[in-house]
C-alpha angles and dihedrals in degrees: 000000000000131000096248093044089048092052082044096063096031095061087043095052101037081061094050089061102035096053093031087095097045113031110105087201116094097246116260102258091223083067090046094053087050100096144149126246124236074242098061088043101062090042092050086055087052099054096046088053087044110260132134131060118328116274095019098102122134142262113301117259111280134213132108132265144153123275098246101030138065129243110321104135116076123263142192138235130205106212110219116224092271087053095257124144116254096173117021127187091271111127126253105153116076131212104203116217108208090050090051097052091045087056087056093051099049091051083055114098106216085249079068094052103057136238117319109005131154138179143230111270102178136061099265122352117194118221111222146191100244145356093295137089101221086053126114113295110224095176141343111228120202134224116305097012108147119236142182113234108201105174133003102209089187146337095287103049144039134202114229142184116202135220093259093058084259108137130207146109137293135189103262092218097067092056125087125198109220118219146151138242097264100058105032095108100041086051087053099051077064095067100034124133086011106132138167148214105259096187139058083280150324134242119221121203145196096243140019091269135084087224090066134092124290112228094168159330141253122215117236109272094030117150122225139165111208125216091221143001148190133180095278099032154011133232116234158190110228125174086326092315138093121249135151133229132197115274082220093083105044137086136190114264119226134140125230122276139228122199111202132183111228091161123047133198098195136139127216111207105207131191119183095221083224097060096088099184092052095048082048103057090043099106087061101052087044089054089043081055091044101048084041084068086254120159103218116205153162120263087248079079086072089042098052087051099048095046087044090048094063086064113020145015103275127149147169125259108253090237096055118123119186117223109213122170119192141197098034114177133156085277096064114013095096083049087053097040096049093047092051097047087047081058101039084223125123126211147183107269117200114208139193113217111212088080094061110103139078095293100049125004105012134206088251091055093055103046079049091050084052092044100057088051097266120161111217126204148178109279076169118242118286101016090239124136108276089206088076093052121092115235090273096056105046085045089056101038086049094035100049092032088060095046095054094055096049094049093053097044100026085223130113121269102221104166150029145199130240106231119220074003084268098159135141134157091274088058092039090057098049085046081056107048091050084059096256107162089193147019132192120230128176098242107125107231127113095199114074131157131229087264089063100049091110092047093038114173122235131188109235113228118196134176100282088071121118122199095254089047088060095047091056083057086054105042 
């Protein structure tokens, strides 16, 4: 039995046990026939003393923790039939901080933020003493860190306050002001008639001629803000006097912008995989959208956006639609996949994870479902309300749902979906700290904020639904 087929069993198994006490369904009876062997037992008991061939060991122990920290969040076993431990409470699953803490950012609206605040732009930014960059580094922040800019002495730094309470100076350049569509013009009148020396330094002079007097002379960087200008020179305030300096040298000052969506219009187009006559029919509603001018796509489309928005201006078209079917399970996966290739559409496909394995979603479907631009996410495990779970085992049905299907696609797990919509704060909060950006909900709405990204709305689409009923939803 190979290594892959063996974690396969084990992480199917290991939920079977673990949820068998607490799941109100009655179990699908193509888990209950996936068993192990007395065989495979006392192979698997083998392999985790470590016996066997070389480099035919078993999955990794698996639990959940923190990055940076060592087992603190409950974990499971599975008992062989000689009473050893397959799986133990070492952790194998990570939660990974940063990404945690960018997801947290990024649910944040800038009211929620505070005043003036600015992010990272850059790779890496360092944090300095003073104004120089040979002066002492306090901290280097990373991309997308949020920062309070308190004074811009001139074009080249900024003064900062971090999050922390700590004070220095940045270069300017590499900050970036979000904002949002709205209020993009009235961030940039802030900012009008605000120029700088682009060059070593500027001479000021006591009339608009190069011939005339020098009464001084601007740094490099400095930031002025003429009372009056023409196309050869500007008129300016100089130790108490007027002067002029040459327009040649200066540049409109303005700081990066960042627009960033607080309000969405998105809908969320959603197919429950069991409802036969709407998948179905499906074919149909994607050519109506199609022929309507719509761009369909996964909810990775809204991902991608709301990453790229905490560094750059990036946004969604307004006639995007995005094609989401959940509760996929081995019932039901060949009747989704051939609906969406009749299509040529693909879609975000929400599974639950007891059904992968040999017996039900296998690891070649999958890679099938990838290969035709799927987007695959967490339907949880067993498909049962998470509201009736205590904390450590919705920890453990989001947590290990999201890891298989990593394993198995090498790609992130971002979002999951509610099943039976059961979600609260208490769930919400369990879907965040396992570094879950968004979570699907069954409330019908297709405008949503930042702070709803982990109860998003979706519009339920069944079988009675002509094309034209589907393109009023999305309109």
């Amino acid at each position: 039995m190979s290594r892959s087929t063996l974690t396969t069993f084990l992480l199917i198994v290991t939920f079977g046990i673990l949820f068998a006490g607490c799941a109100k369904a009655e179990p699908d009876k193509s888990f209950e026939e996936f068993t192990f062997s007395d065989t495979d037992l006392q192979k698997i008991e083998e392999l985790s003393s470590g016996g066997g061939s070389t480099g035919s060991g078993i999955l990794p122990p698996v639990g959940i923790t923190s990055s940076d920290e060592s087992g603190s969040i409950p974990a499971f076993s599975v008992i062989g039939s000689s009473g050893s431990t397959v799986l133990t409470d070492n952790a194998a699953i990570t939660i990974d901080k940063e990404k945690q803490k960018l997801y947290e950012n990024v649910r944040k609206s800038l009211t929620d933020q505070g005043g003036n605040i600015y992010r990272v732009n850059n790779p890496f930014l360092n944090v300095r003493r003073a104004m120089d960059v040979g002066s002492e580094l306090i901290v280097q922040l990373n991309s997308g860190n949020i920062v309070t800019v308190t004074e811009i002495p001139d074009a080249e730094w900024a003064k900062v306050k971090l999050t922390d309470g700590k004070e220095g100076f940045v270069a300017f350049r590499y900050l970036a002001k979000p904002t949002t569509e709205q209020r993009l013009a009235e961030e940039k009148k802030q900012f009008e008639g605000k120029y700088f020396v682009d060059y070593a330094f500027l001479n000021i002079r006591k009339d608009p001629s190069t011939q005339a007097e020098k009464i001084g002379e601007l740094p490099g960087q400095t930031i002025i803000k003429p009372l009056s200008m023409n196309a050869q020179w500007a008129r300016v305030v100089y130790n108490g006097k007027e002067g002029y300096v040459s327009t040649q040298y200066l540049k409109p000052f303005l700081p990066v912008f960042l627009v960033r969506g607080e309000e969405y219009s998105l809908p969320l187009l959603r197919y429950s995989a069991d409802d036969s006559s709407a998948v179905g029919i499906l074919p149909k509603h994607v050519a109506a959208l199609k022929t309507a001018g719509k761009k369909i796509m996964t909810l990775r489309a809204l991902y991608d956006t709301v990453i790229a928005q905490e560094t750059k201006d990036a946004r969604i078209s307004p006639d995007t639609v995005v094609l989401i079917v959940e509760g996929v399970t081995s019932k039901n996966v060949k009747l989704v996949s051939d609906a969406l290739q009749n299509a040529g559409v693909s879609a975000t496909l929400f599974i639950q994870t007891r059904d992968i394995g040999l017996a039900g979603i296998t690891e070649k479907t999958i890679l099938n479902l990838l290969a035709n631009g799927n987007d695959l996410q967490s339907g949880g495990h067993t498909g049962d309300d998470l509201r009736s779970m205590t904390d450590s085992q919705v920890m453990l049905e989001l947590g290990q749902s999201k890891k298989l299907i990593e394993d198995l696609t090498k790609k992130e797990v971002y979002a999951v979906s509610y099943p039976h919509g059961g979600v609260n704060d208490r769930i919400m909060k369990q879907a965040s700290d396992l570094a879950y950006l968004f979570g699907l909900s069954q409330s019908p709405d297709k405008k949503f904020t930042r702070s709803q990204f982990l109860r998003l709305p979706s519009l339920i689409i069944t079988g009675g639904m002509t094309g034209d009923d589907v393109l009023k939803l999305a309109k």
